[in-house]
Steps between C-alpha positions, in 0.01 A plus 500: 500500500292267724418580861703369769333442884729588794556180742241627800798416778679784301246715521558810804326815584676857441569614865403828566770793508582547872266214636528473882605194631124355608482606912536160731104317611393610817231319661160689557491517957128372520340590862713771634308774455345699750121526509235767633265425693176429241173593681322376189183539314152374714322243247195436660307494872331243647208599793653352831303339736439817695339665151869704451685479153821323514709636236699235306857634346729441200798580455561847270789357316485127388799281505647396170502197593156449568429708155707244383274193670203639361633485108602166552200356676213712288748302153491199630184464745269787404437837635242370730760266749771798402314803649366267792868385570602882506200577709593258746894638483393845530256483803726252637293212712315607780338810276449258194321286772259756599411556173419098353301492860312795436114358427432896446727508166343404146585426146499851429702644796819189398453599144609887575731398788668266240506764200675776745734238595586393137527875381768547830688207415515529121411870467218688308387403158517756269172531186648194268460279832860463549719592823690786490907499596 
């Protein structure tokens, strides 16, 4: 007996015993949501011209979205511009100001202040060098 092939637009599932009728698409309500107040997490200090530390904030919790940003922009332009891009987002302007017209910061003080801000954004790396979810 040779083997016959069933025409593929004859071909259809089993449906499951009792399968529910698939509930209607509701749209996800982006924006809504009601936020605490986020006092946030200080980042660094800069000596004000009076010899005080001003404490510089970001926030606890980052955006999604700017999670998002950084992925995109560390793919596509390097993790250099991408954790100088969520710098600048984070500190907002006039505190990412202070900090590019600072002649008191050095290689090594944008290096860390970089690093904390990539671990925030993208979360700590676990032994293998990868991010943990």
């Amino acid at each position: 007996m040779a083997a016959t092939r069933t025409n593929p637009a004859k071909r259809t599932l089993p449906k499951p015993a009792g399968a529910a009728k698939p509930a209607p698409f509701e749209p996800v309500r982006i924006g809504r949501k009601k936020r605490a107040a986020d006092e946030g997490v200080p980042l660094f200090y800069l000596t004000g011209d009076d010899g005080e530390d001003i404490e510089y904030r970001i926030p606890s919790k980052v955006p999604t979205s700017l999670s998002l940003e950084y992925l995109r922009l560390a793919r596509t332009m390097g993790e250099n511009a991408a954790a100088q891009r969520v710098l600048e987002r984070l500190l907002g302007p006039d505190a990412y100001r202070a900090l590019e017209q600072s002649d008191e910061v050095d290689d090594d003080d944008m290096l860390h202040i970089l690093q904390a801000v990539v671990a925030h954004v993208a979360g700590p790396v676990d032994e293998s060098g990868k991010g943990q979810a």
